[in-house]
KOLKE-512963 format. One record per atom (N, C-alpha, C, O): x, y, z; residue in three letters. Coordinates in steps of 0.2 Angstrom, whole numbers, plus 2048, in hexadecimal, padded with zeros to 3 digits. Each point is the difference from the previous one (the first is absolute). Example, Ala and Ser with C-alpha at 12.3 -4.5 7.8 and 13.67 -1.06 7.14 Angstrom:
! KOLKE-512963
8427E4827ALA 7FC806800ALA 804806800ALA 8057FF803ALA 7F98067F9SER 804806801SER 7FC805803SER 803806801SER 
END
This chain:
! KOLKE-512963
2AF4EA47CUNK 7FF7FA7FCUNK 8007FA805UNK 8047FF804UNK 7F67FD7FCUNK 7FF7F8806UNK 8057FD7FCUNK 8008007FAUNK 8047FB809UNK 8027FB7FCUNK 7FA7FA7FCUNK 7FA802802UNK 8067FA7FCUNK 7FB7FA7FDUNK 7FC7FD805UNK 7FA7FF800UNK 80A800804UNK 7FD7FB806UNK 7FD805804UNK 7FD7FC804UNK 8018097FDUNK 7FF803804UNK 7F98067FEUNK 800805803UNK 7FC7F77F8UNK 7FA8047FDUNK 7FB800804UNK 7FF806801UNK 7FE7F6802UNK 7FC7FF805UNK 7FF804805UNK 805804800UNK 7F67FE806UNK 803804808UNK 7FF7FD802UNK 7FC802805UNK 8057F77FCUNK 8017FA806UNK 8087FF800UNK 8037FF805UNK 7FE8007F4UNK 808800800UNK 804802801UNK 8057FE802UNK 7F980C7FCUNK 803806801UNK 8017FF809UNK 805801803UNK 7F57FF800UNK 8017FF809UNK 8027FC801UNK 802800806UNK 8007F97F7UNK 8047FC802UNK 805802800UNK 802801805UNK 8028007F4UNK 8078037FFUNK 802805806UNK 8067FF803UNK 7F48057FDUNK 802807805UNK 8047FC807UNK 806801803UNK 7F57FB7FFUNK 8027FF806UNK 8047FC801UNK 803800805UNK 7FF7FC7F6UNK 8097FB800UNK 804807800UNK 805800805UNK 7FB8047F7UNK 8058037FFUNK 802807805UNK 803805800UNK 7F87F9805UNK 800802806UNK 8027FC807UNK 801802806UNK 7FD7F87F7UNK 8007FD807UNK 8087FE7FFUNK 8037FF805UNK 8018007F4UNK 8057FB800UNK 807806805UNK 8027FE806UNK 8008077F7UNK 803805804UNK 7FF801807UNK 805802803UNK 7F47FD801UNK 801801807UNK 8027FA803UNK 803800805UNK 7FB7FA7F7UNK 8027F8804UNK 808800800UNK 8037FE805UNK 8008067F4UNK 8067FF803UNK 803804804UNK 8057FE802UNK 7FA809800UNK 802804804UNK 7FF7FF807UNK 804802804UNK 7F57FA7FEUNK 7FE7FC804UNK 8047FB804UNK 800800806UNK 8037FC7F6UNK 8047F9801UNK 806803803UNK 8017FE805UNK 8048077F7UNK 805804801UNK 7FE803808UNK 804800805UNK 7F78037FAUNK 802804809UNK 7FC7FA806UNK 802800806UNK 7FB7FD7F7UNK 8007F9806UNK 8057FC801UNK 8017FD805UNK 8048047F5UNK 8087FC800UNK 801803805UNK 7FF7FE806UNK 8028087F9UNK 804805802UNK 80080180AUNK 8037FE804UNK 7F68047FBUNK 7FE7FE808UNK 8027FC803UNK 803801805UNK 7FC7F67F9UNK 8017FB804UNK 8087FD800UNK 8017FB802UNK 80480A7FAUNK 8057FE800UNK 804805806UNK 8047FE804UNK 7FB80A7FBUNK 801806805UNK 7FC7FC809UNK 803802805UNK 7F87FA7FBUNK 7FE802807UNK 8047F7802UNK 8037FF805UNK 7FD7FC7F7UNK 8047FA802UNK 8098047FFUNK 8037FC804UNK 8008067FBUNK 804803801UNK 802803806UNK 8047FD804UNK 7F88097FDUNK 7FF801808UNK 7FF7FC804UNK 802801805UNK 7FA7FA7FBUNK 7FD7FC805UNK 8077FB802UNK 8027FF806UNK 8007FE7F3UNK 8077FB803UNK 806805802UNK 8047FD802UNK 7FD8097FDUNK 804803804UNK 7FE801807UNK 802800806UNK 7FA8017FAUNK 7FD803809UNK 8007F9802UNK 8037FF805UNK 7FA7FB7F8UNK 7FF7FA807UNK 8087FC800UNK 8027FD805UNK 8028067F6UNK 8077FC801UNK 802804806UNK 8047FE805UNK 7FA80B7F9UNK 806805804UNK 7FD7FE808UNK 8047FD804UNK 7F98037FDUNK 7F9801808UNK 8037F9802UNK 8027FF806UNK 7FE7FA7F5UNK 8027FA802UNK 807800802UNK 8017FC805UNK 8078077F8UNK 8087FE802UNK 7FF805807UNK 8057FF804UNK 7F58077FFUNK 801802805UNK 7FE7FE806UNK 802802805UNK 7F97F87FAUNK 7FE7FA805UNK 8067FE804UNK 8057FF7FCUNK 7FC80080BUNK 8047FD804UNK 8037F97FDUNK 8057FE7FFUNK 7F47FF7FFUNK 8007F87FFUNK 8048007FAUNK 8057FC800UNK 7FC8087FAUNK 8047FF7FCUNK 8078007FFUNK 803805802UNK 8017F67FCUNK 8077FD7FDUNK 8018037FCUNK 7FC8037FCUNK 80C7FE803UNK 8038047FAUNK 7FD7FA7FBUNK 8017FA800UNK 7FC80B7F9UNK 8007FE7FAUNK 8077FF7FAUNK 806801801UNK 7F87FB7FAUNK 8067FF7FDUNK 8008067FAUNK 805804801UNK 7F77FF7FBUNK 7FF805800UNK 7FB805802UNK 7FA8007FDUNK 808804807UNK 7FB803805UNK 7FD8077FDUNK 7FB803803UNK 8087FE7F7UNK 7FD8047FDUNK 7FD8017F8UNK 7FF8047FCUNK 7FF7F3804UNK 7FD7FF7F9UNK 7F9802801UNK 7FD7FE7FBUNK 7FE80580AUNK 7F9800801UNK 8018077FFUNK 7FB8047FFUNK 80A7FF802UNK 8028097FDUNK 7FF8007FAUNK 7FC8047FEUNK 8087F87FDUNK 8028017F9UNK 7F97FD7FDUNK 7FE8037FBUNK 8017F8807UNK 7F87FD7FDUNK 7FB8057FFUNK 7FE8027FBUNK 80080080DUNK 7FD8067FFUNK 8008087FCUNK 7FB8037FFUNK 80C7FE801UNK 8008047FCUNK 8017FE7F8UNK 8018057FCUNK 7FE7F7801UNK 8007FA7FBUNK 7F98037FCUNK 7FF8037FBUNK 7FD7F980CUNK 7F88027FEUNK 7FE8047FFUNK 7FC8007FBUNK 80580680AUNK 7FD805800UNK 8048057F8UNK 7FC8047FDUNK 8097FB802UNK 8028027F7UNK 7FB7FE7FCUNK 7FD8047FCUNK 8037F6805UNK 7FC7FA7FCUNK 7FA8057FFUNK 7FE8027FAUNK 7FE80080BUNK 7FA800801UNK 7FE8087FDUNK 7FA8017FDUNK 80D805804UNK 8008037FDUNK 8018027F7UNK 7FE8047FDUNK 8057F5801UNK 8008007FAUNK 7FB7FE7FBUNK 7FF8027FAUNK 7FF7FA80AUNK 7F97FF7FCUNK 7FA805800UNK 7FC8007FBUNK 80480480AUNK 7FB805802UNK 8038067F8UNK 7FC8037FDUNK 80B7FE803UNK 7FF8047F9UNK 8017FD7FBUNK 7FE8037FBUNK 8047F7804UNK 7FE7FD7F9UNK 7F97FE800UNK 7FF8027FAUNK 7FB7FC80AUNK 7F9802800UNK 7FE8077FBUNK 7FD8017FBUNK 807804808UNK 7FE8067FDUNK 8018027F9UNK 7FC8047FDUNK 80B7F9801UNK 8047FF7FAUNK 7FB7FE7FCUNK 7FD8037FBUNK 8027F7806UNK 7FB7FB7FCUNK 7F8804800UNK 7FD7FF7FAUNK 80080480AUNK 7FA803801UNK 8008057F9UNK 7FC8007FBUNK 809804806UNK 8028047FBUNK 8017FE7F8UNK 7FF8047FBUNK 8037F7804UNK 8037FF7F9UNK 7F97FB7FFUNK 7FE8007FAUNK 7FD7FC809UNK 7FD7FD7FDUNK 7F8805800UNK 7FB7FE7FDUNK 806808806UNK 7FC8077FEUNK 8028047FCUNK 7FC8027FDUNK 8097FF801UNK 8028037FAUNK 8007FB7F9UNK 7FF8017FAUNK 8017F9809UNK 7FD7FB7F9UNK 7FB7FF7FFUNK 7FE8007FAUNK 7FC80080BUNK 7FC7FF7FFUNK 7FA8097FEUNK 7FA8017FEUNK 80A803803UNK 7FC8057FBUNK 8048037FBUNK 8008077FFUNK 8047F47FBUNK 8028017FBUNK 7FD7FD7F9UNK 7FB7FC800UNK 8088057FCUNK 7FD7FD7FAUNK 7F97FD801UNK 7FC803802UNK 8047F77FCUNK 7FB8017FEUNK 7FB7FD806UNK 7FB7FC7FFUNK 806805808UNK 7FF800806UNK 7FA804803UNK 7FB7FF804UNK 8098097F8UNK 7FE807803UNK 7F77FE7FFUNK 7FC800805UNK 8017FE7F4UNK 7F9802800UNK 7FB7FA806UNK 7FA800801UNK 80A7FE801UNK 7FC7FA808UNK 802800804UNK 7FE7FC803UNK 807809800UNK 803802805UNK 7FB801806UNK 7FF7FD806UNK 80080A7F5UNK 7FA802807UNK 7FC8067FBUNK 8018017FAUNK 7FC80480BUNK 7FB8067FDUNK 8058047FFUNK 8008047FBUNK 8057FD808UNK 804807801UNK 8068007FCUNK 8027FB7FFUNK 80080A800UNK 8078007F9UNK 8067FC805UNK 8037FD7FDUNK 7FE80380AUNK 8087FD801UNK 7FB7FD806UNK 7F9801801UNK 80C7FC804UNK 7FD7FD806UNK 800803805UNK 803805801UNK 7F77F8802UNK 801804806UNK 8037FE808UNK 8037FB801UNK 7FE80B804UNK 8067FE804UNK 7FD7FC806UNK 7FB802802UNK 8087FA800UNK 7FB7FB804UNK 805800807UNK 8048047FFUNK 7FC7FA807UNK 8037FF805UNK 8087FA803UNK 8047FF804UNK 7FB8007F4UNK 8037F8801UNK 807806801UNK 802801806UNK 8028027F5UNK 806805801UNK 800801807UNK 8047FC802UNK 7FB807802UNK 7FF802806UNK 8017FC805UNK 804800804UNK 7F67FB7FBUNK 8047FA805UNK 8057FD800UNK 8037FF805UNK 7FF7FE7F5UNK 8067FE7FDUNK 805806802UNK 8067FE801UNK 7FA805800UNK 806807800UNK 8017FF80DUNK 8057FF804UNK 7F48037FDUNK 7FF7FD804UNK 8057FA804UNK 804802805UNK 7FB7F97F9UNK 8017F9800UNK 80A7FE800UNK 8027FB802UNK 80180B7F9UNK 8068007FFUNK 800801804UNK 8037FC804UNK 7FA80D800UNK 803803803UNK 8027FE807UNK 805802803UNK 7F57F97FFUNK 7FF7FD807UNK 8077FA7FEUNK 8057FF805UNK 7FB7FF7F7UNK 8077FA7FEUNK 805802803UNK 8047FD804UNK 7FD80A7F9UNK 809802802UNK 800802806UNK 805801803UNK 7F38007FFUNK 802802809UNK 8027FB804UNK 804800805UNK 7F97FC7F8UNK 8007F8803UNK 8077FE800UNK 8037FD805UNK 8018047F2UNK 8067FC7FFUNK 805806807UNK 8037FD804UNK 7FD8097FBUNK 805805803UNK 8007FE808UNK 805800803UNK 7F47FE801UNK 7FF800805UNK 8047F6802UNK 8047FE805UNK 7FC8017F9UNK 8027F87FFUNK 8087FF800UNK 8047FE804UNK 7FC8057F5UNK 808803800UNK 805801805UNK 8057FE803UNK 7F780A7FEUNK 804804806UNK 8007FE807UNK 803803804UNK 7F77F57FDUNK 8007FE804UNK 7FA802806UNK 8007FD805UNK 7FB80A7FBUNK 7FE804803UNK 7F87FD803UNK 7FC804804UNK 8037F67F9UNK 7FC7FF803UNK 8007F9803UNK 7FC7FE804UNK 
END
């Protein structure tokens, strides 16, 4: 069954394509958080670490808030990258429910797209970043 507004096939492909594009924008936004919080992360821990082992450098007052910032961020960055996926998920399960399913799409459920994998991806590359930072190792 179309809902009312949606009698036309200009409106049906309109429909189609919001309710396609609305889930990737936000899964989108989520792993670009996600990224730009994971790699400034690492970046201010390396120019702070690389910086206290320059000659020229004076004891700091605290010498290890560009540790804890960075690993700050790089959580940050990881947490966003699964709530991206949280949300990818629950506004895909919304969106082929009720009375959603008949403008969804052509096929009975969704199909599986790349976004998961990157996003899983992206965590993965996080904790290497957060442990690696952490432990001090790089």
């Amino acid at each position: 069954m179309i809902p009312a507004g949606y009698r036309n096939s200009n409106a049906i492909r309109t429909g189609r394509g919001r309710l396609r594009t609305v889930p990737a924008i936000a899964q989108h936004a989520g792993v670009r958080a996600g990224i730009s919080l994971i790699g400034f992360g690492f970046a201010i821990f390396q120019f702070f670490y690389k910086f206290h082992q320059s000659p020229e450098f004076t004891d700091a007052r605290f010498p290890n808030a560009a540790w804890y910032f960075g690993l700050a961020l790089i959580f940050c960055g990881i947490m966003a990258a699964l709530l991206s996926i949280l949300q990818y998920r629950w506004t895909l399960r919304y969106l082929w429910s009720g009375g959603f399913a008949a403008i969804a799409g052509m096929a009975s459920e969704a199909k599986q797209t790349p976004l998961y994998a990157m996003s899983f991806l992206l965590v993965l590359i996080g904790l290497f970043a957060f442990f690696a930072v952490l432990l001090r190792l790089v």
